[in-house]
N, C-alpha and C positions, 0 to 999 in steps of 0.2 A: 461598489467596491473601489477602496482606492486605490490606485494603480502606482506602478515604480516610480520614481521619478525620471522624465525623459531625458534623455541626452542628446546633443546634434551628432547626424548621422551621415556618415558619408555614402555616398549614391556613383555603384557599377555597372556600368553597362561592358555587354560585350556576347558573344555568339556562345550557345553551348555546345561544349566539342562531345562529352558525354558524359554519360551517366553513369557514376561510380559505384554510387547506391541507393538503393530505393528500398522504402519501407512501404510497401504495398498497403498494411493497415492504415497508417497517418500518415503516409507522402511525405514522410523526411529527407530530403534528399543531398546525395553528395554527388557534386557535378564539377566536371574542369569546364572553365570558360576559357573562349578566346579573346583576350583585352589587349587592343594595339600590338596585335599578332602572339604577344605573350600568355602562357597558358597560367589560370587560377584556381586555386580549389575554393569551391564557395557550400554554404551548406543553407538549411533553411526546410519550408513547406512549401510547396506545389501540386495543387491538385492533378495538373495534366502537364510534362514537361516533357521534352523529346531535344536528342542531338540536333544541331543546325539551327534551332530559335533563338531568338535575338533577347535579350531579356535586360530589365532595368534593374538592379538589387540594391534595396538600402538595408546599410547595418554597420559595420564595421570591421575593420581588421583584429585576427584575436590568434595566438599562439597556443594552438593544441598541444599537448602535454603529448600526444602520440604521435599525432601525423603534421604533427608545424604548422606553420602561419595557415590559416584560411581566412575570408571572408565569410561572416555567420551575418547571415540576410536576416532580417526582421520580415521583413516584405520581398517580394516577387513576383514583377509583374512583365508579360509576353511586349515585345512594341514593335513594332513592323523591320524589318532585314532594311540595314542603313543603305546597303549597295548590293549592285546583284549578282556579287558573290557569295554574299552573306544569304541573298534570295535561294540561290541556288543551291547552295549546303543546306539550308532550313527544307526546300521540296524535295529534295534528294537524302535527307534523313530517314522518312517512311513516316513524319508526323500526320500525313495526311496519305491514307491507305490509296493505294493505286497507282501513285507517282510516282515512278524509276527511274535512274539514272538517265538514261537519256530520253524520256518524256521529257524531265524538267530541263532537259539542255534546249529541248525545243522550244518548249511553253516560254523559259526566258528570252531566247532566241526573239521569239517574235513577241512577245510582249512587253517585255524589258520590265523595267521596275512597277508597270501597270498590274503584271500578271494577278497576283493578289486581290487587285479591286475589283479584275471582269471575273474571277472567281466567284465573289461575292454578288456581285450587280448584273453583271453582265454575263452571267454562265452560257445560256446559246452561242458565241464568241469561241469559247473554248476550240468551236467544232474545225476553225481556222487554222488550227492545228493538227499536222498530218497523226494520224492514228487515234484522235479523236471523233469520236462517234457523235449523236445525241445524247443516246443511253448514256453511255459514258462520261460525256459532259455535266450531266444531270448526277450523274451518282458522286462526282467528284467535288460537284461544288455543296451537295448534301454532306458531304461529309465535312466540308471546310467550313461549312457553317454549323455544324455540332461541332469544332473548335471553338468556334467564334463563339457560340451562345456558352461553351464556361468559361472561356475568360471574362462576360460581360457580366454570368453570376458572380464570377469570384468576385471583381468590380463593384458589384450591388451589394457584395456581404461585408468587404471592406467598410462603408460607408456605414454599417452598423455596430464599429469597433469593435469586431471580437475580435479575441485570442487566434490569430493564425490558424492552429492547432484545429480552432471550432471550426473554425469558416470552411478548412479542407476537407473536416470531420461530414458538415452539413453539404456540403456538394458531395461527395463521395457514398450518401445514403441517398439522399434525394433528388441528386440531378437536376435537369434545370427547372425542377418545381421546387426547387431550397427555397427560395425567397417567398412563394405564395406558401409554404408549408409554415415556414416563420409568421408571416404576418395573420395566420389561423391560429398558431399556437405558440406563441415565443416561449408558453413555459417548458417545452421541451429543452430548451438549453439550462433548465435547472435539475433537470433528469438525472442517473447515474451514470448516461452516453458523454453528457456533456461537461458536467461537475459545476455549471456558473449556478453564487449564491442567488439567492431566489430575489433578496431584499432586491438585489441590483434587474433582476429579469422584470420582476410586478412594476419598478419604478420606469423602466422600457416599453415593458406593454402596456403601460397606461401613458405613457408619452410620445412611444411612435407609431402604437398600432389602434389608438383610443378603446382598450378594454375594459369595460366598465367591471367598477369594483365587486360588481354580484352576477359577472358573466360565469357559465357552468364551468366553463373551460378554467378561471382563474380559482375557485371555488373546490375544483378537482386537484389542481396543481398544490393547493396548499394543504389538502387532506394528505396528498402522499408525502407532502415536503416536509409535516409533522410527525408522520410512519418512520422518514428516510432520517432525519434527524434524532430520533429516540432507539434509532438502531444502537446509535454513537452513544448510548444510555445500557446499550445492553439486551433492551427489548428487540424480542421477537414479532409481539404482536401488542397491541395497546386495548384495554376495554372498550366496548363503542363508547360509552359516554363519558370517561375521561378523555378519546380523542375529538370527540364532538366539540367538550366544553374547551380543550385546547385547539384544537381548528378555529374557532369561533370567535374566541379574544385576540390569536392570532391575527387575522382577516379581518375583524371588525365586524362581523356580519352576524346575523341570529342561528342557533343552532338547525333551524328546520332547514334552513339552506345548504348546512354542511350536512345533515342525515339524507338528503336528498343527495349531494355528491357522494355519499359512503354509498347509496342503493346505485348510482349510476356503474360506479369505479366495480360495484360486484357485479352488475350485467354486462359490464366489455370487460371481464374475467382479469381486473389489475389488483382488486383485494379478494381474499377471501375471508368470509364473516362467520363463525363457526363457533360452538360451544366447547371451552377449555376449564374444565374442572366447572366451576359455577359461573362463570365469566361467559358471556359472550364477546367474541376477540375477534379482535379486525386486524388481517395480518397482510404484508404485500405476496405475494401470488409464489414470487422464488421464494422469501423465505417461510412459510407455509410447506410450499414444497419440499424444499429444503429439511427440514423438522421431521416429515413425515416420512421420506426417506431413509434419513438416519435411523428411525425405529424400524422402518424393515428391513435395512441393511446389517442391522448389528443384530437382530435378533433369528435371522438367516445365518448369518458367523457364529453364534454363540451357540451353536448344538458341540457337547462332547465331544472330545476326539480322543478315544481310548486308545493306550500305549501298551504296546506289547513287550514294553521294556522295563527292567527293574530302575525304576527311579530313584530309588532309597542308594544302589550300590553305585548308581550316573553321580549323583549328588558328592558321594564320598571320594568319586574319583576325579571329579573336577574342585575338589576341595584342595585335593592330593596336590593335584595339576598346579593351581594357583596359591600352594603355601597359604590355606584360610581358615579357617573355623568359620562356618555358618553358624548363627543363632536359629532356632528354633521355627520363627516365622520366616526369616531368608530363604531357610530351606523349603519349606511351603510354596514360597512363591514361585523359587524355582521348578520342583516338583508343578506345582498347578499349570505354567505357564505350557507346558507339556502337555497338559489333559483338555486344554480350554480352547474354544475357537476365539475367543475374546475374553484378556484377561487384564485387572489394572491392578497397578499396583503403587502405592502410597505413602508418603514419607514426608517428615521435616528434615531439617540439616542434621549430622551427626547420627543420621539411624541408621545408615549403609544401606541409602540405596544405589549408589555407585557398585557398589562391592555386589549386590544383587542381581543388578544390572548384566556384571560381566559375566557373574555365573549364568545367569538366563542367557546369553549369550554363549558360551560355553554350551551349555542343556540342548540349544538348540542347534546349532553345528554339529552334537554327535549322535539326533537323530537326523541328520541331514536336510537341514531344511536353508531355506535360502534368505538373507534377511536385509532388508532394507530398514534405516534409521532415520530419521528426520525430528522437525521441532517446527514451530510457527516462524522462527525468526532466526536472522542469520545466526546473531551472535549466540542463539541459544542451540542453536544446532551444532558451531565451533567449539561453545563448552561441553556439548555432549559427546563429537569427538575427544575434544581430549581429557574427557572424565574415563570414559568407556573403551579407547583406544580401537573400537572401530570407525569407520568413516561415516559420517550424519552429512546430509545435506537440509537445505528448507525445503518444506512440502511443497510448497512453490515450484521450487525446481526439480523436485522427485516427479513431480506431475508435469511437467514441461508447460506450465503456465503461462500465454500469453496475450496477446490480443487476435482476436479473427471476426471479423465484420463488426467491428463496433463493440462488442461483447471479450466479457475475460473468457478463455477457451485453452483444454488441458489437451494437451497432446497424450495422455493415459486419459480412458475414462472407461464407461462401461463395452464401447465395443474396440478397446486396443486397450487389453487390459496389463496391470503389472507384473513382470513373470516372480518376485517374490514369493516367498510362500509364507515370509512371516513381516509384516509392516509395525515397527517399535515406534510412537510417538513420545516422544519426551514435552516435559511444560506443557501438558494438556492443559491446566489451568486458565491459558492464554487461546485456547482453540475456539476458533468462533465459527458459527452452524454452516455457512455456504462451505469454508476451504474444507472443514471435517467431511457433509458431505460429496465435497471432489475428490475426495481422498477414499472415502469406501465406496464409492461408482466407479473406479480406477484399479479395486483389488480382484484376485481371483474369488468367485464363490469359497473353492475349496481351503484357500487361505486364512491365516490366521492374524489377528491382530491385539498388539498387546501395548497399554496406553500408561504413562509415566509421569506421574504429578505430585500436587503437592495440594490438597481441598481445603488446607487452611491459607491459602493464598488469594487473592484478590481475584474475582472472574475479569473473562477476557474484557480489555476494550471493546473489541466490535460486539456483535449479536449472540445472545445466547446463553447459556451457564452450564455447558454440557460436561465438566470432572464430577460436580453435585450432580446433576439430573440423573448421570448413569448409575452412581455411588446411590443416590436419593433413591432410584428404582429397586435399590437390592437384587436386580435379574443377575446380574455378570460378578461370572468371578470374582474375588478381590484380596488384595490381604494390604493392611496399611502395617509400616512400619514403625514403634514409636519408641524403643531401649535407643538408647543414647550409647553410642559404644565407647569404649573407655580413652581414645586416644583425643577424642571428640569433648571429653567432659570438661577440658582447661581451657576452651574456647568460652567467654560468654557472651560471643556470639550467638553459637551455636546455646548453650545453657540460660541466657535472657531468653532468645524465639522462643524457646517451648516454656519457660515461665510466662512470656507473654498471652499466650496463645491458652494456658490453663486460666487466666486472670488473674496474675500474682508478679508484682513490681517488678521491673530488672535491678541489677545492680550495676553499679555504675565506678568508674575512674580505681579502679586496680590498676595500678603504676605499670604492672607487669604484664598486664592481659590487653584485649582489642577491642574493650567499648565503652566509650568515656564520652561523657557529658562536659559541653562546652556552656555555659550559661551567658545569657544575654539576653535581660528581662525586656529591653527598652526596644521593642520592636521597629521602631522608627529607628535605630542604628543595626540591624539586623542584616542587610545587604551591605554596608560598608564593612563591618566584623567579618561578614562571612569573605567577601572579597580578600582582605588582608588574611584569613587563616588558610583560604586554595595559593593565590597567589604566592605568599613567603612562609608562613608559616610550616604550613605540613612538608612543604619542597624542599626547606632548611631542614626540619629535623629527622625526616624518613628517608630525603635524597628519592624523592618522585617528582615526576613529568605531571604536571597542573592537567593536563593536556588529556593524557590517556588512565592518568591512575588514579586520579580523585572522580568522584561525579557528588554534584549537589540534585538533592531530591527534596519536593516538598508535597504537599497534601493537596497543595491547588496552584493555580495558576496566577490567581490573583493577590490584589492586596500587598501590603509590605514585606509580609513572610511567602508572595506569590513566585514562581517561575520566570515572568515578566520582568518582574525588579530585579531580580537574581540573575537573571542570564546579562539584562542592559549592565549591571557593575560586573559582573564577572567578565563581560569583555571588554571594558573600559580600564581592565585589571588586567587581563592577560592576553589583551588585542588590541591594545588601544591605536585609535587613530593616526597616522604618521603617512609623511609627504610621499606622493607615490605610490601609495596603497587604495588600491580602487575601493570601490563601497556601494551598494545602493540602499534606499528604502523602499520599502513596501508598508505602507499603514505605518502601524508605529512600530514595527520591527525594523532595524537597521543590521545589513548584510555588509562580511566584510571580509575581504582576503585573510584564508588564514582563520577564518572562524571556525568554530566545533556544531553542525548539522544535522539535524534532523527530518528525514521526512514523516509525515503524519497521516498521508493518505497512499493508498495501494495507487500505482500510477502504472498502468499495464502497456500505457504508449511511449514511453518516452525511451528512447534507444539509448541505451549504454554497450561500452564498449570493455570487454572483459581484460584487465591490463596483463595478464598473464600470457597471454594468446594474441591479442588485437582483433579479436572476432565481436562483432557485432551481434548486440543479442538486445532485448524489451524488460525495464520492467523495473521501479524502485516500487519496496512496500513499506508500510507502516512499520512506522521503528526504525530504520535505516540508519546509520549514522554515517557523518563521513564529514569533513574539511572542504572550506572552501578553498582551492588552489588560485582562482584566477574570473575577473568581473571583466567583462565585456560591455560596458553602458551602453556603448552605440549600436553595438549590435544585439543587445538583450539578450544577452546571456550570461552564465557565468561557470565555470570546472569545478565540480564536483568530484571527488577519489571518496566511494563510499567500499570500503574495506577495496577489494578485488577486482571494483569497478569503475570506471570514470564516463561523467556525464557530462555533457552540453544542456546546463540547468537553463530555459527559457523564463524567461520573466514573465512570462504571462502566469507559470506555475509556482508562484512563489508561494503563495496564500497557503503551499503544501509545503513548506518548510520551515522552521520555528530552528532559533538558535538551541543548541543540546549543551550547553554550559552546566542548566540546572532541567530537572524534567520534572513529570509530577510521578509519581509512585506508579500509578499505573505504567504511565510511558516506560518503566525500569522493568516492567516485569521478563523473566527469561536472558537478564543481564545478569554478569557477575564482574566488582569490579572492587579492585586492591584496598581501595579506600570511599565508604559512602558518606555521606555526610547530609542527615536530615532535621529539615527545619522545623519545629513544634514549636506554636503557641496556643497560647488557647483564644475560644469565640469562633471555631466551627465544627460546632459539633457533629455534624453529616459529616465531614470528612475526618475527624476525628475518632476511628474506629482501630478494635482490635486488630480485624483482619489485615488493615492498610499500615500498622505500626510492625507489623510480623511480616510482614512484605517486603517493608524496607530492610528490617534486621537484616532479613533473606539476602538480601542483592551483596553483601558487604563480605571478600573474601579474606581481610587481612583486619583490617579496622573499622570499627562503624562509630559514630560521631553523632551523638544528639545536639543539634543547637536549638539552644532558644531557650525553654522557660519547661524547668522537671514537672511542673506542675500540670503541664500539655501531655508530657509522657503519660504522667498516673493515670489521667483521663481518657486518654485513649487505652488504656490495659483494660479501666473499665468498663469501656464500651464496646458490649459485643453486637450492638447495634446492627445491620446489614440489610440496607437497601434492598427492597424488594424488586427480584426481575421478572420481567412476565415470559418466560419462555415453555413453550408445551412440548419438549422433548420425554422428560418425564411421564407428563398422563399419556401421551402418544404410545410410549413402553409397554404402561401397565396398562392399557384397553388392548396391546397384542398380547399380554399374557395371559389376561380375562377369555380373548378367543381364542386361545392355545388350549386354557385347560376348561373354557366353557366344551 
C-alpha cells in the first residue's frame, strides 16, 4: 500500500503532567506536557501512558478548530526522566503501583538518578531502602519490568511500520506475546480487527516472517479475504466452488489446497458450509449468524396485534387533523401498520409516502405507543426528519454503537433492550444484514417494527438484499405505493423515475421543467465539460453553491466517464491548488484543504468530537461526508467537520476516504440533493441497468441532468438486468414458515 507522502517532523520532548483524555479502546490520548516548564497539549496513540513520564513526540504543531494549537504526535515514545525531578514526578505519578509520595522521596534520596537501573538490574538493593522489605523489593521491580517489557513491544512493532493505531491495537489484545503472535500469523492484520490490505500483509509475510506461498495459515487467510471482499459485492455467502475457483487464481495455488482450507476454516468454527436453496454456501460464521437471526427475529415480531380500535374512524380523524385526503392504499397502510408486528411499506417518488408516513405516525401516537425513527445514514436519517417532522437519528446512534475490545459493540442490544414500542426504519434499501440484525437484538419482543423503502432502488452496498428477501418472502405485511399524486405529476423527475423503472424512455429538456439532457458524445472531453457546467455554469444560472447543491454521480469509478477523473477535475475546478494551502497524497488520490469528503468504510475507532457540545464521542461510517478544514503533514493528520462532527483524520486512514466531488450511484444512495448530475455513456453494460438509472433519478430534488451520450440513457431503460446476490435471508424465512405451518 502506498503510503502519504512524508513530511519532516518536529521532535518534543518533555514530562507528562496529565491525562486529559483517554480512549480506553484505541489509546488516543489527550495529555498536557511539561516542556521548559511551560505546559502543552499533545495528542496521538499510546499504549501505556501515565502523569510524570518523560516522553519523546514526533509530529507537528496543528491548530484545532475547537481546543487550539496542539501537538498531534505521529509517534510516542517513553525515555528515561532527564533529572531527578523529572524522576521523582514520574515515581510519584502511580505509573508503577506501590510507589508513594514519599517512598519515591526516599528511593531518589538514596539512589539519585540510578534509581531506575537497580530497579531493573539490581532489585535486591531496593531493600536499602527504609520501608522496603524483600517481598516488596521483588514485587516492585516485577512490576517495573511489565513497563519495561511494552515499551520494548511497542519498540519491536514500530520497526514493522504499522499504522500506530495497529501497533496500540496488537499490544492492547495480546500483550507482550504481540510480536510472537505476528510472526505465527501476520495475516491477522488483514482481518476486520485490523483493516491492513492483504496484497501489502502476504508481501510481509513472505518477506519478514518467510511464509511460504502454500502455508495453511496463508491459504486460510485468503479464503476469508475473498468471503471478506465479496461482502463489498453484496454477498452474504459465496458457492464452494466459485470461492474455490476464486481463492485459487487469487493465490496461485490449486484448488485442493483451498477446499482443504474451507474444511479447516469449518472445524475452528470461522466458516459455515451449509445448503441454501440448491447451493452449497460458504458463509463467514457472523454473517451466517447474522441471516439466521434476522429470520427468527422478524418472524417472532410478525405475529398480529389485534386493535380494539375503530381504525376506519382513527383514519378519518387524523385526515381531519392534517387537512388530507388519503388515497385508498394510504389508508391501508396506515390501518395495517396498527394490526402488524412488522409492517413495510413501499413507494417511488410522488406516491405520498411522506404524507403516509405522517399519518402512520399520527395512527400510532393515538394508540399510544412510543416511537423511534432512524435510516442507515446520516443524511438520510436528516431528510427523514425533515420529510416526517419527527426526529430520526442513524441506527448507529439509536443503538449507541461503538467500539469495545476490539469488536463494533451496541450499547442496546438483546439484554439492554430499546424501551420504544414502535422502531420506523426509513431507506431500507440501503440496510445491510449485521446493522439490521443489531437493530432487532436491541428491540422489545413485544414491540413493533415498521420498515420504509423504495425495492426498485439499488440494494445495499455492504452485505445482503434484505427490502427484496422480506418483500421476496410474501410472510410480512406490506402495501407498496404506486398513483403518482397530482401535485407530483409536473415534476419529470418524479414522471421519468417511474417511466423508467416500467421500461419506457424519459423525456427530456422541457425549458420549463427539471430534467434535461446535457450531450457530450466525445468522452475523452467528458471531465473538462463536466467541470466547466458545476464550476460556472449551473452557479451562474440557478445562483448555487458547487459545493453543497450540485453532486456529480456516475455508474463506476473508473475510466473517462469514471469518479476518479471526475473528482481529479472537479477539484482542480473548484479547489485548485494555491500558495499556502496544505495538501497531501495518498496513492493517486490527492487531498486538499477545503476539499468535499468522503468516508467509505465504518471506522468504529477514531474519536470525533461532536461541535455542538465538545464532547467526545467514536465513530465515522460509510457515506459520511464532510470538508477538509485543515492538513497537518508533519504531524499526519488532517480536520475533518463531517456535518455535526469534527475529526483529527490520521493518515494512516486515509485509504478510507475518496474525494466526494462526484460519487458512484451507489455511494448516492439515501441522499437527496438540489441538483444531480449523472454521467452516461455507453460500453458498460453490467453497470448500465435500469435499477441504477432510477436511483440516480431518485437522488435529484430540484434538477436532474443527464450528461453524456442519450444513447447510454435508452440502454439503460432497457436493461432490467440485476446482478445476482447470494444472500439466504429469504430461504431462511420460508423454512420458518414451512415449520410453522408443518
Amino acid at each position: 500500500m502506498q503510503q502519504p507522502t512524508p513530511a519532516p517532523s518536529l521532535t518534543l520532548e518533555g514530562v507528562v503532567n496529565k491525562i486529559i483524555y483517554r480512549n480506553e479502546e484505541n489509546s488516543y490520548v489527550v495529555m498536557e506536557l511539561i516542556c521548559d516548564e511551560e505546559p502543552q497539549v499533545a495528542v496521538g496513540y499510546a499504549a501505556s501512558l501515565s502523569p510524570g513520564e518523560s516522553v519523546r513526540l514526533t509530529g507537528s504543531y496543528a491548530q484545532h478548530q475547537t481546543y487550539g494549537r496542539q501537538f498531534a504526535a505521529a509517534s510516542i515514545e517513553t525515555i528515561p526522566p532527564g533529572d531527578e525531578k523529572a524522576l521523582l514526578r514520574y515515581l510519584q505519578s502511580g505509573a508503577i503501583r506501590g510507589i508513594g509520595r514519599s517512598l519515591a522521596e526516599r528511593m531518589v534520596k538514596h539512589f539519585g538518578m540510578e534509581t531506575l537501573s537497580v530497579m531493573e538490574k539490581e532489585p535486591n538493593r531496593l531493600t536499602e531502602v527504609k520501608g522496603i522489605t524483600a517481598a516488596r523489593a521483588h514485587q516492585l521491580a516485577q512490576r517495573y519490568q511489565q513497563l519495561l517489557g511494552a515499551k520494548q513491544v511497542m519498540a519491536e512493532l514500530r520497526a514493522f511500520d504499522l499504522p500506530a493505531y495497529v501497533a496500540v491495537k496488537l499490544y492492547k489484545q495480546y500483550g507482550m506475546a504481540c510480536v510472537e503472535v505476528l510472526s505465527r500469523d501476520p495475516y491477522l492484520l488483514c482481518t476486520e480487527d485490523y483493516g491492513l490490505d492483504f496484497e501489502r500483509v502476504d508481501h510481509a509475510a513472505a518477506e519478514l516472517f518467510s511464509i511460504r506461498e502454500t502455508a495453511p495459515v496463508r491459504v486460510r487467510a485468503g479464503v476469508l479475504h475473498i468471503l471478506r471482499h465479496n461482502l463489498g459485492n453484496g454477498h452474504t455467502f459465496l458457492p464452494i466452488d466459485a470461492l474455490t475457483t476464486t481463492a485459487a487464481a487469487f493465490l496461485e495455488l490449486d484448488d485442493a489446497l483451498v477446499r482443504e482450507a474451507i474444511e479447516s476454516l469449518q472445524a475452528e468454527d470461522e466458516v459455515v458450509v451449509t445448503g441454501v436453496a440448491n447451493l452449497e454456501a460458504v458463509f463467514l460464521k457472523r454473517y451466517y449468524t447474522a441471516e439466521a437471526e434476522i429470520a427468527a427475529r422478524l418472524m417472532a415480531l410478525s405475529e398480529r396485534r389485534p386493535c380494539n380500535r375503530d381504525l376506519n374512524k382513527l383514519v378519518e380523524e387524523i385526515e381531519a387533523a392534517q387537512g388530507v385526503q388519503y388515497a385508498a392504499m394510504q389508508k391501508r397502510a396506515i390501518r395495517n401498520c396498527a394490526e402488524n408486528g412488522v409492517f413495510i411499506l413501499t413507494g417511488g417518488p410522488g406516491t405520498g409516502k411522506t404524507t403516509t408516513l405522517r399519518g402512520i405516525l399520527a395512527m400510532l401516537e393515538q394508540l399510544g405507543l412510543e416511537c423511534l425513527l432512524a435510516a442507515p445514514t446520516g443524511r438520510a436519517a436528516k431528510r427523514m426528519s425533515e420529510l416526517s417532522g419527527a426526529t430520526a437519528t442513524t441506527i448507529h446512534r439509536m443503538l449507541g454503537m461503538s467500539l469495545r475490545s476490539g469488536a463494533p459493540y451496541a450499547r442496546f442490544h438483546e439484554n439492554n433492550r430499546l424501551e420504544a414500542d414502535v422502531i420506523i426504519v426509513d431507506e431500507v434499501s440501503m440496510l445491510e444484514v449485521t446493522l439490521f440484525d443489531a437493530l432487532l437484538r436491541a428491540m422489545k419482543p413485544e414491540a413493533r417494527l415498521i420498515l420504509v423503502g423504495d425495492a426498485n432502488q439499488l440494494p445495499p452496498v455492504g452485505a445482503g438484499n434484505i427490502l427484496r428477501d422480506l418483500l421476496g418472502s410474501d410472510i410480512f405485511s406490506s402495501v407498496e405505493l404506486t398513483e403518482i399524486f397530482r401535485q407530483s405529476r409536473d415534476s419529470l423527475i418524479v414522471v421519468n423515475a417511474h417511466s423508467i423503472n416500467k421500461g419506457e424512455y424519459p423525456s427530456f429538456n422541457d425549458r420549463d421543467n427539471d430534467f434535461f439532457l446535457v450531450s457530450c458524445p466525445d468522452k475523452a472531453k467528458a471531465a473538462e465539460t463536466l467541470a466547466g457546467l458545476v464550476a460556472r455554469r449551473l452557479p451562474k444560472a440557478y445562483k448555487v453553491d458547487p459545493f453543497d447543491d450540485i453532486q456529480v454521480i456516475s455508474p463506476t469509478r473508473k475510466g473517462e466517464a469514471g469518479t476518479a477523473l471526475f473528482n481529479a477535475r472537479l477539484q482542480e475546478a473548484l479547489n485548485p491548488r494555491a500558495s499556502g494551502k496544505a495538501e497531501v497524497k495518498q496513492g493517486d488520490k490527492l487531498f486538499r484543504v477545503g476539499d468535499k469528503v468522503m468516508q467509505i468504510h465504518n471506522n468504529y475507532e477514531l474519536p470525533v468530537v461532536l461541535t455542538d457540545t465538545g464532547e467526545v464521542s467514536q465513530g465515522l461510517f460509510n457515506g459520511d461526508v464532510g470538508r477538509i478544514l485543515d492538513i497537518d503533514r508533519p504531524g499526519e493528520t488532517m480536520t475533518i467537520r463531517f456535518d455535526d462532527r469534527e475529526v483529527a483524520y490520521p493518515f494512516d486512514c486515509l485509504h478510507q476516504l475518496e474525494l466526494a466531488y462526484a460519487v458512484t450511484v451507489h455511494k448516492s444512495q439515501g441522499s437527496e440533493y438540489p441538483i444531480v448530475i449523472m454521467a452516461a455513456y455507453t460500453g458498460m453494460p453490467r453497470l448500465q441497468t435500469r435499477n441504477l438509472f432510477y436511483t440516480a433519478v431518485t437522488r435529484a430534488r430540484q434538477i436532474f441532468i443527464a450528461f453524456g451520450e442519450e444513447q447510454a440513457l435508452l440502454q439503460m431503460t432497457d436493461n432490467s438486468r440485476e446482478d445476482r446476490r447470494y444472500s439466504a435471508l429469504k430461504y431462511l424465512l420460508l423454512e420458518y414458515l414451512e415449520r410453522d405451518e408443518g
